[in-house]
N, C-alpha and C positions, 0 to 999 in steps of 0.2 A: 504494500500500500504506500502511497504516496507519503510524504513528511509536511510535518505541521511545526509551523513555530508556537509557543505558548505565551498569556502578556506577561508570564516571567522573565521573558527576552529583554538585555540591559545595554541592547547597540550595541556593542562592543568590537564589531564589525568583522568578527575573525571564519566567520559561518558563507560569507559570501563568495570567496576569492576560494572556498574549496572544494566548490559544486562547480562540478566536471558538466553539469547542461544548464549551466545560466541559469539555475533555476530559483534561485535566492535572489531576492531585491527589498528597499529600503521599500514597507508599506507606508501611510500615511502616521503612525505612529512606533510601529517595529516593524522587525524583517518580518518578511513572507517568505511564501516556497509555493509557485508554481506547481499544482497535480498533476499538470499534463507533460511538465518537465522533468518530473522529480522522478528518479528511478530507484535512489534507496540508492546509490551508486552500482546497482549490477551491470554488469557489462562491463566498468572500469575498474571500481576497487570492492574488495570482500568485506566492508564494511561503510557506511555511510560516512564518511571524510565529515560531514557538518556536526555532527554527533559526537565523533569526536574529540574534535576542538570547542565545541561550547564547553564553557568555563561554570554555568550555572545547568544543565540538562535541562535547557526548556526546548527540544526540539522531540517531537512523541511522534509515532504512526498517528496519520489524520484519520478519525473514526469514521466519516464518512466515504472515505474511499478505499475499499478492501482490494488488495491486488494481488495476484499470486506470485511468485519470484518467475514463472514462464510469460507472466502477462508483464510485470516488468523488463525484462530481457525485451520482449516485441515492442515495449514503449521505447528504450535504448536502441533497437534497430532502427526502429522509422525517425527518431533523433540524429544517430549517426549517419542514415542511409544503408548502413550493414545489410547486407545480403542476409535473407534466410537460406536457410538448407532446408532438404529434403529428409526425413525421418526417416 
């Protein structure tokens, strides 16, 4: 599932610069995290890079977006462009 920041978020700015699909930006008063961008970092790294480096843990799975780690990976394809294979 996608990642959610929480309004525990204290700016700190260290959660932006390490999302591999732009998926983090300054909302109108904390960061965000883009659903449609956000892969959980599969495809690039075996853990989510924002998660982390937050220095307080306000970044959680967003509850309303359940994702599975195969519907992840095809969100990181159509991101990268990455070819699928054939099963």
């Amino acid at each position: 599932m996608a990642l959610w920041i929480t309004d525990d978020c204290i700016n700190c700015d260290v959660c932006e610069p390490e999302c591999p699909n732009q998926a983090i930006s300054m909302g109108p008063e904390i960061y965000d995290i883009d659903p449609d961008r956000c892969t959980e970092c599969v495809g690039h790294f075996g853990t989510p890079q924002c998660v982390q480096v937050c220095p307080v843990s306000c970044i959680v799975p967003r509850p309303d977006r359940p994702e599975t780690p195969d519907q992840l990976l095809d969100k990181f394809r159509r991101l990268t462009g990455t070819a699928t294979t054939a099963d």
